[in-house]
C-alpha positions as CSV (number, residue, x, y, z in Angstrom):
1,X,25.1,20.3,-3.2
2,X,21.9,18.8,-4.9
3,X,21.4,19.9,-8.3
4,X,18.5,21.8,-8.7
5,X,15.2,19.8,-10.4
6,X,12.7,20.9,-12.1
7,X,9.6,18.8,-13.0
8,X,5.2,18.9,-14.1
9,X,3.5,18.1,-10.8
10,X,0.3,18.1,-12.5
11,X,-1.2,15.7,-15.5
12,X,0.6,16.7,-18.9
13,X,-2.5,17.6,-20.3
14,X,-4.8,20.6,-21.7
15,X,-6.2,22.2,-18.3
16,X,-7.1,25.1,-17.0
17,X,-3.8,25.4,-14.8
18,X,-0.7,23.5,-14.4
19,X,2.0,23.4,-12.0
20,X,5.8,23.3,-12.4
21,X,7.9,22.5,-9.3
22,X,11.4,23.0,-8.6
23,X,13.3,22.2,-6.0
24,X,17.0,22.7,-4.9
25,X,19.5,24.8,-3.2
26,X,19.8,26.9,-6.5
27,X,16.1,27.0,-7.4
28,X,15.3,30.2,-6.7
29,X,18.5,31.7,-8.7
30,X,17.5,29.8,-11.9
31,X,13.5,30.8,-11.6
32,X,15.1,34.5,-11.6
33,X,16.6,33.7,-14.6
34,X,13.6,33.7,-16.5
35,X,11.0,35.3,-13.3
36,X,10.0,38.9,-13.9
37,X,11.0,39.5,-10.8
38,X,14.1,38.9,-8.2
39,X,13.3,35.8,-6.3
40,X,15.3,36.2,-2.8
41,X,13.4,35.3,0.1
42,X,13.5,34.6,3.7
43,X,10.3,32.8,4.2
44,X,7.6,31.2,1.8
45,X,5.8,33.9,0.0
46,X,3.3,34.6,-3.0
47,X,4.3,36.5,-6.0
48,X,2.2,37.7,-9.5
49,X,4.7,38.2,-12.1
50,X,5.5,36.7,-15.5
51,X,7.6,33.9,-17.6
52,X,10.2,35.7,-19.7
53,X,12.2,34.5,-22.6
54,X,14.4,37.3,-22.8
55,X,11.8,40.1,-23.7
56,X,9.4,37.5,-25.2
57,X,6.3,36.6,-22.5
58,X,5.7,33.7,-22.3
59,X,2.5,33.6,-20.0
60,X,1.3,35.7,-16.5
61,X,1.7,33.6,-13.7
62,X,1.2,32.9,-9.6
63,X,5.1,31.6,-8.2
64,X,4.8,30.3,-4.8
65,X,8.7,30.3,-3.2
66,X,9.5,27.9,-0.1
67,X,12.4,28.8,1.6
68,X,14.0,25.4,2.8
69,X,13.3,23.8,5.1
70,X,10.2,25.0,5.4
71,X,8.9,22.6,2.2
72,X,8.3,19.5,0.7
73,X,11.6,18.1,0.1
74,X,13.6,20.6,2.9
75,X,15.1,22.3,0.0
76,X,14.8,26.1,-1.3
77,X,11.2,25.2,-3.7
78,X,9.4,27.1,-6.4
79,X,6.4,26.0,-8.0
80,X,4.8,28.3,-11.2
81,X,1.0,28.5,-11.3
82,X,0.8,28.7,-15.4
83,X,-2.2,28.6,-17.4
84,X,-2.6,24.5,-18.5
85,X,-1.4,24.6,-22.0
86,X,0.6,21.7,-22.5
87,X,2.7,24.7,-25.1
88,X,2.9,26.9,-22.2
89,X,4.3,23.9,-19.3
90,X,6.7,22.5,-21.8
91,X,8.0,26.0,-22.5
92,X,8.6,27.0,-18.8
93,X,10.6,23.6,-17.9
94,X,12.9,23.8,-20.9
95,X,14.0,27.4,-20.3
96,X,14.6,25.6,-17.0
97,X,16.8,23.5,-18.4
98,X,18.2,26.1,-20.2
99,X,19.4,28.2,-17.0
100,X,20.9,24.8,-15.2
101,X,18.0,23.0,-13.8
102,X,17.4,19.3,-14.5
103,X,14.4,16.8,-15.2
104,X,13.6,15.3,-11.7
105,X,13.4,11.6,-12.1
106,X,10.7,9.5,-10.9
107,X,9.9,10.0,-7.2
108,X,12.3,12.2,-6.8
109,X,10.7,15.0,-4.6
110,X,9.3,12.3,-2.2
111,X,12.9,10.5,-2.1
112,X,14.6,13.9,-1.3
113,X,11.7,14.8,1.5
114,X,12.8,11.5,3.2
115,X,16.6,12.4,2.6
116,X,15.9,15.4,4.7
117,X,13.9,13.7,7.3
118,X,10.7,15.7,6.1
119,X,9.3,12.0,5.6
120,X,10.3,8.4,6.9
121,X,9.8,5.9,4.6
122,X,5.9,4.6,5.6
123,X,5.0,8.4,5.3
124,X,6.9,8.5,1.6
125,X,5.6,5.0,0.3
126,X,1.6,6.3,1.5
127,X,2.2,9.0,-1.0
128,X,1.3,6.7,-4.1
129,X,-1.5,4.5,-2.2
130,X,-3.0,7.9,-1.9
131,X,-2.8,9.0,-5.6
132,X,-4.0,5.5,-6.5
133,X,-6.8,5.3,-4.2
134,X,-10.1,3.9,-5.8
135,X,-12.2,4.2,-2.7
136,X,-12.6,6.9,0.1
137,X,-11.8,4.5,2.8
138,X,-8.8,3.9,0.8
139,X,-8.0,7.0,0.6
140,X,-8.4,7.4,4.2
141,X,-5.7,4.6,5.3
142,X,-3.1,6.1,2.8
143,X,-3.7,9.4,5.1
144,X,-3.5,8.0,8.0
145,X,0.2,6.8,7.1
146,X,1.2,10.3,5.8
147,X,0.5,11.6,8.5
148,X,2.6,9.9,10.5
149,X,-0.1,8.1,12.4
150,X,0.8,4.3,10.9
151,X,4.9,4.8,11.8
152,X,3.9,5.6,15.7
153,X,2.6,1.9,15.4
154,X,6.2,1.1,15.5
155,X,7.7,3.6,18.4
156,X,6.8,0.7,21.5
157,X,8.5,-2.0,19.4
158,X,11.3,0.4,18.7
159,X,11.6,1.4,22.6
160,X,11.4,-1.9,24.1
161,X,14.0,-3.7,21.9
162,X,16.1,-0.7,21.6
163,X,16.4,0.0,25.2
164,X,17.1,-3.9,25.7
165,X,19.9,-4.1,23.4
166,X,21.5,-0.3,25.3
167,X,20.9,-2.0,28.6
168,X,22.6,-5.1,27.4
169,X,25.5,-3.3,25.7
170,X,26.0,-1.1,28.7
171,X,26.2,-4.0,31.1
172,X,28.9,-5.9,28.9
173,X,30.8,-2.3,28.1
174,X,30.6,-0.4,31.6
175,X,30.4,-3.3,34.0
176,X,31.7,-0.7,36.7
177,X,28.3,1.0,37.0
178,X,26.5,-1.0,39.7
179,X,23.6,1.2,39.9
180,X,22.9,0.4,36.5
181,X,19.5,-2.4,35.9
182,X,20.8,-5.5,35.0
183,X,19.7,-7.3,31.5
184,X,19.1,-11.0,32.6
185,X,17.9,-13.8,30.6
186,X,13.9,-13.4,31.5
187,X,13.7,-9.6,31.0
188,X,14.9,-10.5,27.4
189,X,12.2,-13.2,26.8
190,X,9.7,-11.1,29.0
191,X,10.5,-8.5,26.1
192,X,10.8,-11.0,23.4
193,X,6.9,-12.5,24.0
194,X,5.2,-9.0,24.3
195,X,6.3,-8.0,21.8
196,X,5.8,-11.1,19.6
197,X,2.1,-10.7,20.5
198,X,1.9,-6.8,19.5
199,X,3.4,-7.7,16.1
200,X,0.7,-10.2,15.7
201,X,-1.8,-7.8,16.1
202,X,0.2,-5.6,13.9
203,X,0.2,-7.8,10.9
204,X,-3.5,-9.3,11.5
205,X,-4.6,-5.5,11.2
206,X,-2.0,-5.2,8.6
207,X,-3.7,-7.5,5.8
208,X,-6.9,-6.6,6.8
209,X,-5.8,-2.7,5.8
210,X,-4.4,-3.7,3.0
211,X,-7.8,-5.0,1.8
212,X,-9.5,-1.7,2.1
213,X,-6.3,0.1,0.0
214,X,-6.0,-2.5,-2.0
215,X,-9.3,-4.6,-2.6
216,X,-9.4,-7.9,-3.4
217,X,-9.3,-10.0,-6.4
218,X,-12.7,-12.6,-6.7
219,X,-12.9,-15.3,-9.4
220,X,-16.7,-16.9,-10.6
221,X,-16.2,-20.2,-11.6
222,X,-18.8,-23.1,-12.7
223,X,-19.7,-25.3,-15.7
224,X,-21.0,-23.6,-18.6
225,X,-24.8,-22.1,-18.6
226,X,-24.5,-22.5,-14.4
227,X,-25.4,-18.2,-14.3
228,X,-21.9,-17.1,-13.7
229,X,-22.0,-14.0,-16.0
230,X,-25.4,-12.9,-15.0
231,X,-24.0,-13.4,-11.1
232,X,-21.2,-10.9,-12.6
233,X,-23.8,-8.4,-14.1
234,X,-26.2,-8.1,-11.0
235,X,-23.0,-7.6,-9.0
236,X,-21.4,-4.4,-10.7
237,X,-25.3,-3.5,-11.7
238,X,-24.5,-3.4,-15.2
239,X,-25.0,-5.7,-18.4
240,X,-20.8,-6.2,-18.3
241,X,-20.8,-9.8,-19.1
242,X,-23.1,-11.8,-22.4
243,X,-25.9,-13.7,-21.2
244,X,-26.5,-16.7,-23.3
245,X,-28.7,-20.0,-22.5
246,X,-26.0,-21.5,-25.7
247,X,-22.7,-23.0,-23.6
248,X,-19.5,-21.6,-23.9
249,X,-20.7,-18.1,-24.4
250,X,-18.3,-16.6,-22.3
251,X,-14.5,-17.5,-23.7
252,X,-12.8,-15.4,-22.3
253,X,-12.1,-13.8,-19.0
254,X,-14.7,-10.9,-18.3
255,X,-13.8,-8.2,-15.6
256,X,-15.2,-5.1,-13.6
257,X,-14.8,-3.8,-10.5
258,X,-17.6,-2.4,-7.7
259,X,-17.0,-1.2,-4.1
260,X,-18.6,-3.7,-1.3
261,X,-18.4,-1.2,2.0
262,X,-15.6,0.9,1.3
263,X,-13.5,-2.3,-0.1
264,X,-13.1,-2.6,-3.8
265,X,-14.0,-6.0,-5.2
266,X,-12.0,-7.0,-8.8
267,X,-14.6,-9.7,-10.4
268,X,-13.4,-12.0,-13.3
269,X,-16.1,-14.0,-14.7
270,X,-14.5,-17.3,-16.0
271,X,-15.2,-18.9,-19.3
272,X,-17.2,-22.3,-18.0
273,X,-14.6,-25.0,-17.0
274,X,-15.4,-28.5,-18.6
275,X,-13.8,-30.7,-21.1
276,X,-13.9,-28.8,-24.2
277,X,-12.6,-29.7,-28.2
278,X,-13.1,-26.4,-29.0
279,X,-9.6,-24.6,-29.8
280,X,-10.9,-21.1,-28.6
281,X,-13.0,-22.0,-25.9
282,X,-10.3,-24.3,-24.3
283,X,-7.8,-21.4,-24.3
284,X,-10.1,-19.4,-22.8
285,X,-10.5,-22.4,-20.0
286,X,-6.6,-22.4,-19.4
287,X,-7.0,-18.9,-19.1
288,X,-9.4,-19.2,-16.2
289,X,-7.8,-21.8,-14.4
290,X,-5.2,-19.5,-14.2
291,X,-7.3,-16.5,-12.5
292,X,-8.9,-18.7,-10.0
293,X,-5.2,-19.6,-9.2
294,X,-4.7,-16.0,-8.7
295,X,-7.9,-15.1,-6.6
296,X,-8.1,-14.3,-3.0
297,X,-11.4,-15.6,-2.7
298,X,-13.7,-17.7,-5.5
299,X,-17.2,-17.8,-6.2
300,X,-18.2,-21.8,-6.9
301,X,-21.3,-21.5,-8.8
302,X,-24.1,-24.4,-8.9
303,X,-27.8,-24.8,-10.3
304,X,-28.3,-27.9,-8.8
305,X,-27.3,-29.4,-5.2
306,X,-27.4,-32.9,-7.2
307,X,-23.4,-32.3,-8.0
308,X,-22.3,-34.2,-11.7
309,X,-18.7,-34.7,-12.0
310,X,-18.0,-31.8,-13.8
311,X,-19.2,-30.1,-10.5
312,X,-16.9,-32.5,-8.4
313,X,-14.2,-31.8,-11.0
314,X,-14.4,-28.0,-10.3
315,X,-14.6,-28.3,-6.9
316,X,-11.7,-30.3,-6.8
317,X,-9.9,-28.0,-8.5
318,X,-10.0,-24.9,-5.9
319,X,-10.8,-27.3,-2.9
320,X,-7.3,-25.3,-1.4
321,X,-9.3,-21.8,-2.5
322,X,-11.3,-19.8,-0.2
323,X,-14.4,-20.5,-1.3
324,X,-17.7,-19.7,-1.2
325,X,-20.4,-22.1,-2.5
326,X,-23.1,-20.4,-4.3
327,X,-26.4,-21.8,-5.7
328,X,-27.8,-19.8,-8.8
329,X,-31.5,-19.8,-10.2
330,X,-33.3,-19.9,-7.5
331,X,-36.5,-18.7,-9.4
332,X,-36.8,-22.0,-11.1
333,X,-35.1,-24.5,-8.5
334,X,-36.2,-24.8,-4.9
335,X,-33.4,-25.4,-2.3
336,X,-34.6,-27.1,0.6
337,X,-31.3,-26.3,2.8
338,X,-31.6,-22.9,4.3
339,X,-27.9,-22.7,5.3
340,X,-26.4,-22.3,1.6
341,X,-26.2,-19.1,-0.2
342,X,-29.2,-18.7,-2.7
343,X,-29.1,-16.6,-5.6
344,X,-31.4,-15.6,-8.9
345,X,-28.9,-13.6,-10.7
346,X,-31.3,-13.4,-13.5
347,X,-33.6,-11.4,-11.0
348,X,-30.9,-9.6,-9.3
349,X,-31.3,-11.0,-6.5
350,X,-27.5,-11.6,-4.9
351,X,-27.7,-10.1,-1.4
352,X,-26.9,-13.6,-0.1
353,X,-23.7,-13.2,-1.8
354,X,-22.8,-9.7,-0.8
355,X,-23.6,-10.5,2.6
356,X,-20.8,-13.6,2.0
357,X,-18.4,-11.8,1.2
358,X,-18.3,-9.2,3.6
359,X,-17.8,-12.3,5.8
360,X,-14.7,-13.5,4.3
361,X,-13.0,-10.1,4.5
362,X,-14.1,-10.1,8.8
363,X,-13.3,-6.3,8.6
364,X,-14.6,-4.5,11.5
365,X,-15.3,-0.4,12.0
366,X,-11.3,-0.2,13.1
367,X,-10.1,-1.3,10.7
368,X,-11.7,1.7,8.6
369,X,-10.6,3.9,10.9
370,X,-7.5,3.0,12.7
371,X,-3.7,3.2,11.1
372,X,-2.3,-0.3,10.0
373,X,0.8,-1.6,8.8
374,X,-0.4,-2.7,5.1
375,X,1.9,-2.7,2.6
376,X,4.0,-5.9,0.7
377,X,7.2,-4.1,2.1
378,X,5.9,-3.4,5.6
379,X,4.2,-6.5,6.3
380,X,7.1,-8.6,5.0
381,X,9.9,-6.6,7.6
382,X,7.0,-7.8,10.3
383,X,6.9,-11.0,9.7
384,X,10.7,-10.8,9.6
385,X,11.2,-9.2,13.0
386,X,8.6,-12.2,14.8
387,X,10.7,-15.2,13.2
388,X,13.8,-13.3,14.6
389,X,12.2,-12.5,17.9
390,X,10.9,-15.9,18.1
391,X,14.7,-17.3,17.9
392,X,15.7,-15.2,20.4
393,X,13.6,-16.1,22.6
394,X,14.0,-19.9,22.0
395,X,17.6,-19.4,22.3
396,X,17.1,-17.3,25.6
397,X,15.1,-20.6,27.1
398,X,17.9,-22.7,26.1
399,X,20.5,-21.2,28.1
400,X,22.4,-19.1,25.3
401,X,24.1,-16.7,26.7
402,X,23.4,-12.6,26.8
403,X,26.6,-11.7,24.9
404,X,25.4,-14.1,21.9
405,X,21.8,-13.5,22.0
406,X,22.7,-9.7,21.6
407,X,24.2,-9.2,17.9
408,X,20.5,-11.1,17.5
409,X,18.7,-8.4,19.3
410,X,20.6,-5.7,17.6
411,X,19.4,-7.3,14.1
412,X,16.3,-7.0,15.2
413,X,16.5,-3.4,16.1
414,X,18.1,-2.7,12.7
415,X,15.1,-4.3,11.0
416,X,12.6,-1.9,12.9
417,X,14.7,1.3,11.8
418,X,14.5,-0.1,8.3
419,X,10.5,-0.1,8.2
420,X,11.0,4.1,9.0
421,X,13.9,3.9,7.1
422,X,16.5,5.5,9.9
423,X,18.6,2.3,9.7
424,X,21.4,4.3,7.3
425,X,22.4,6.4,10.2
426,X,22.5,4.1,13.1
427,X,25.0,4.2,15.9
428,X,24.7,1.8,18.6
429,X,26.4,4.5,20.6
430,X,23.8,7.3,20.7
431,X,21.5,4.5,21.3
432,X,23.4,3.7,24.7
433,X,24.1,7.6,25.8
434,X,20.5,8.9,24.8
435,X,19.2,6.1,27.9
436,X,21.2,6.4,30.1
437,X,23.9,8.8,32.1
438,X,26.6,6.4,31.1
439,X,29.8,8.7,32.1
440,X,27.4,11.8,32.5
């Protein structure tokens, strides 16, 4: 039996109102411990009562009781509607404690949901893109995986491969059923290079959702005096960075964020990269070599398209960056080449640029509004499960044989379960029996 937790499901702060949750087979005996009245339900119901400490009130409160497995986790719940005093909240859990409850460790709730198949593990990870959401499209993609929409990406993967190792297994096992299909060598690469082309798809839709719930990370970089903090300012719309015609202004790295459709953008404005004897400003060089590194895309700022070598030198440095080439001050210089991005950050006048960068991310309306595969986990199981199916099928063309290319196929299958998480129950057996009338 699970021990009983008890923890604040609301910010430990001065509010209005606060919530403390419990959860466990012997929640709603302890909350009767200290409940003005018996808690003993058979479905989820409201009750008005009060917090007692002996005959001391300790606030009038709303208790909402769950009756398992009709909650959250699948466990007996309680959660106490208090007034938001951080003196009243810390009051409540400790006579909690008190009466045999015990502070839920982190993620707990969410963990025991997926224990009792209220959640598979997409649905349980989606829970903290959507409390750290910055955007609504964000927001909108951690949804979509909560409600179980992004784990039905995997069901046709999960069918074909596990209904090609059953039929292999059957064949090898139960050779006496002739009426049975027969697993050859080009239904497994048939299977095999579908499949590797829906996982393609999966992952290409995968990073591009994981932009949206994510955003991206863009570095400015140029010489010094080039415009690159004033790019930064007209950008987020704000005076963020020091403008200065005097080089070296900017030392250090400067940051802020702003949405771009729906896609947050992190910005770091980059102290100007030259050859420096200044102590201070050459750290703060070092420093943004080593964002530029770090950026998914960078922002190569010019004033001139007559390149000096410090320009060469720069773009030399992120010439294996994605870049996008940007020429600043176009209210004083003239560009004759009507191809490259123009900008007059000075006059905030970067639409060039935005209009850049919503290239490089290529996202289209699905990808707003469709599920997708996004996280580092997810993606990484994937890419996995193509460089597996891949083997298999160059070992199928090469004549392995069906008996070998099969504890490959069943690695495979395990590697699907584990992206739902149902790999710590699997049985090969009820795989085999729940396809087909093997015996009756």
């Amino acid at each position: 039996m699970l021990e009983t937790i008890v923890a604040l499901a609301t910010p430990p702060i001065r509010s209005a109102l606060a919530i403390v949750r419990f959860s466990g087979e012997d929640c709603f005996k302890i909350v009767s411990k200290f409940f003005s009245k018996q808690i003993d339900v058979t479905k989820s119901t409201i009750m008005h009562g009060f917090v007692m400490d002996g005959n001391t009130k300790i606030d009038e409160v709303v208790l909402l009781a769950y009756k398992g497995p009709r909650s959250f986790t699948g466990e007996d719940s309680v959660e106490i509607i208090c007034h938001g005093s951080p003196v009243i909240f810390n009051q409540i859990i400790e006579l909690a404690l008190k009466n045999g409850a015990r502070l839920a460790t982190g993620g707990e709730y969410t963990s025991r949901a997926f224990m009792n198949n209220k959640l598979d593990l997409i649905q349980a990870e989606s829970i903290n893109d959507l409390i750290n959401a910055e955007t609504k499209e964000a927001k909108n993609i951690a949804l979509m995986s909560l409600d179980g929409s992004t784990s039905k990406l995997i069901s046709p993967i999960k069918e074909d491969i596990g209904y090609l190792l059953s039929l292999i297994e059957v064949n090898i096992d139960y050779p006496e059923y002739e009426d049975l299909e027969e697993a050859n060598i080009e239904k497994i690469k048939d299977i095999m290079k579908k499949n590797i082309k829906y996982i393609e798809s999966l992952i290409s839709d995968g990073n591009k959702g994981r932009i949206i719930r994510d955003g991206i990370n863009i570095a400015i970089v140029g010489k010094p005096n080039v415009g690159k903090s004033s790019i930064l300012n007209a950008l987020l719309n704000e005076d963020k960075a020091i403008v200065s015609s005097y080089k070296g202004t900017t030392r250090d790295v400067v940051e802020g964020k702003f949405i771009l459709n729906g896609v947050l953008i992190n910005l770091f404005d980059t102290a100007g990269i030259r050859e420096s004897d200044d102590y201070v400003e050459g750290i703060g060089i070092t420093k943004s070599i080593d964002k530029l590194n770090k950026a998914d895309i960078v922002i190569a700022v010019f004033d001139s398209m007559d390149l000096d070598e410090e320009d060469k030198k720069i773009l030399d440095l992120i010439k294996n960056k994605d870049t996008i080439i940007v020429y600043n001050k176009s209210d004083i210089n003239e560009y004759n080449n009507h191809d490259c991005i123009v900008t007059s950050a000075i006059n905030k006048d970067v639409e060039s640029l935005k209009q850049a960068i919503l290239k490089k991310l290529n996202l289209s309306n699905e990808n707003y509004v469709n599920p997708s595969i996004s996280s580092t986990r997810e993606l990484g199981i994937l890419k996995n499960i193509k460089e597996m199916m891949t083997k298999v099928f160059n070992d199928a063309s090469n004549g392995i044989s069906i008996d070998l290319l099969s504890a490959d196929i069943k690695d495979i299958y395990l590697s699907i379960l584990s992206l739902t998480g149902e790999d710590h129950d699997f049985d090969i057996a009820k795989e085999i029996f729940s396809r087909f009338c093997v015996g009756k």
